[in-house]
N, C-alpha and C positions, 0 to 999 in steps of 0.2 A: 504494500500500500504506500501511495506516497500523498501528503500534501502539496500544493501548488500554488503559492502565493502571488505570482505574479508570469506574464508571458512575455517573451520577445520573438518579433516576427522575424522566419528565416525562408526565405531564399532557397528552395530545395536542385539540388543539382540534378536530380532525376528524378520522375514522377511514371510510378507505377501503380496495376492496379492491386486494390488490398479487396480481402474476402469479406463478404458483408456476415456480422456477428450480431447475435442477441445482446442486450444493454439494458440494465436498470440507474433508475436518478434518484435517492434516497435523499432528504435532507436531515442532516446532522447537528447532533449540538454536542461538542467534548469539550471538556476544562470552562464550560463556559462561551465557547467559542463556537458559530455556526458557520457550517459547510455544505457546500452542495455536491455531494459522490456520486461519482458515476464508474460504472459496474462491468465488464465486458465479461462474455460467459464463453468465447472461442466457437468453432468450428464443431457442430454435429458429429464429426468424426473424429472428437478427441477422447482419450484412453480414456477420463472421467469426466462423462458429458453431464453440462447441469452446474460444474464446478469453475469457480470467477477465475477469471484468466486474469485482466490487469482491475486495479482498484487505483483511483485518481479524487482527493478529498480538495474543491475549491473554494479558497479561503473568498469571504464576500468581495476580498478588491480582485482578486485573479477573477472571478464569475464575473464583476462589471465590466474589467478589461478587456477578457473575453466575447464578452457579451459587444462590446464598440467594435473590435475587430473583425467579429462576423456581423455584424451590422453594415459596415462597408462592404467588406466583399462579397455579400448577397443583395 
């Protein structure tokens, strides 16, 4: 699991494509602190299907940053 307080836009030198995954959004409160998680569950065809693959916890300024960045580029 990682938390993610903040983004910087990069510049991908090669762009392929990735497998489309099941995902859950939980919203979190630890220490006091509220996050928005999001979940990814992998490929159907993995040895323990059903089981989280990546876990990403966004701190509220990483969510609004986020949230500006995909706002322009959609």
């Amino acid at each position: 699991m990682a938390v993610v307080r903040d983004f910087e836009i990069k510049d991908l030198d090669r762009i392929t494509s990735h497998s489309e995954v099941e995902a859950t959004v939980s919203l979190v409160e630890c220490d006091g602190e509220k996050f928005v998680q999001i979940d990814t569950y992998g490929s159907k065809d993995r040895a323990i299907p059903g089981k989280t693959s990546q876990s990403l916890r966004l701190s509220e300024a990483a969510f609004k940053k986020l949230s500006e960045i995909a706002g322009k580029h959609f």
